[in-house]
N, C-alpha and C positions, 0 to 999 in steps of 0.2 A: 951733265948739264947742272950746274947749281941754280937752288932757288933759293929767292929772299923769304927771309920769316916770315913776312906774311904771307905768302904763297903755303909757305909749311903749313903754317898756322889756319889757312882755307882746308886745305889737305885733311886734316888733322881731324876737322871738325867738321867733314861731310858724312853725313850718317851711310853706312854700309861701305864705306871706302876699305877697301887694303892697304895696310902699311906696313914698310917697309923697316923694324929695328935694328939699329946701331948694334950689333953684338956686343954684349959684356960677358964676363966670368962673376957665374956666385962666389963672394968674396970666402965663403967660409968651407965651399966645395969647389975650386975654381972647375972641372971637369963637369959639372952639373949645368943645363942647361937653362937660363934665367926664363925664357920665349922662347916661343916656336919662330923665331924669325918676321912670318909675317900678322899681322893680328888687325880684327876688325873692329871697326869704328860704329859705335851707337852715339849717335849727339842727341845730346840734351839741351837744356837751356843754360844763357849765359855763360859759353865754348866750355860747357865740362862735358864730358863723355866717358863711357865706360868698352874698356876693351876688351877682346872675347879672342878662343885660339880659333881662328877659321875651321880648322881641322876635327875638330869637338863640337861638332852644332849643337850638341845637346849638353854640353861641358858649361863650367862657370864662366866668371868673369874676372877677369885680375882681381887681387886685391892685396894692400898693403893692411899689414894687421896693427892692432893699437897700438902696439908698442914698437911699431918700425920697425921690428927686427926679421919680421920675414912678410914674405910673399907668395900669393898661390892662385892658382885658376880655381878656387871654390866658390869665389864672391858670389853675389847676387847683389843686388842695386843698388844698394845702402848708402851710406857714406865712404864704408871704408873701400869701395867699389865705385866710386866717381873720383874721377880728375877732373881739373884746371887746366884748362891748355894756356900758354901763357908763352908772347915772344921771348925769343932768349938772344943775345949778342955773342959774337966772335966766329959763330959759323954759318958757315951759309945754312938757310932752313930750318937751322936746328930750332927748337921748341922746349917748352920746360911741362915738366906732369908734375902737378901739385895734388896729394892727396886729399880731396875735400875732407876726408876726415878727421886730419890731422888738423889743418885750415882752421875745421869748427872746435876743433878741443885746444886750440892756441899752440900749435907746437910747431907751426909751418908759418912763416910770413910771404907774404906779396909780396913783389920787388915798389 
């Protein structure tokens, strides 16, 4: 069943939801695994949220590091540990994660 971005976008941004990611390959280990598949949903204010591996309750939380070059479950709340949920166009449902951190240091634009 496809859903509209906004629906994603509701999805996305209900605190303690399960979702469901798009598998990708780490570009620099494609055999490495980027997620655990499913990952949970803390919302915060104004649709940004921080995501966690369901499977690690006691684990971090994403995070994209300053220099965008990598990523890891050690975050804690921070900035580099908040997303932007934000519609995105061409697919059904699909959603965009913008790192607030990046956001706040000018390295990431809004649509």
């Amino acid at each position: 069943m496809a859903v509209s971005s906004q629906q994603g976008l509701r999805l996305l941004t209900t605190h303690g939801a399960l979702v469901q990611l798009h598998p990708f390959a780490d570009a620099v280990a494609p055999a490495r695994r980027v997620h655990p598949g499913v990952v949970r949903v803390t919302s915060l204010a104004d649709s940004r949220i921080i995501l966690s591996d369901p499977s690690q309750p006691n684990g971090g939380n994403l995070k994209i590091g300053p220099n965008g070059h990598r990523a890891d479950w050690n975050g804690g709340r921070g900035p580099w540990a908040r997303f932007e949920v934000a519609a995105s166009t061409g697919h059904d449902g699909a959603v965009q994660l913008r790192s607030v951190g990046h956001l706040e240091a000018g390295r990431s634009h809004s649509p």
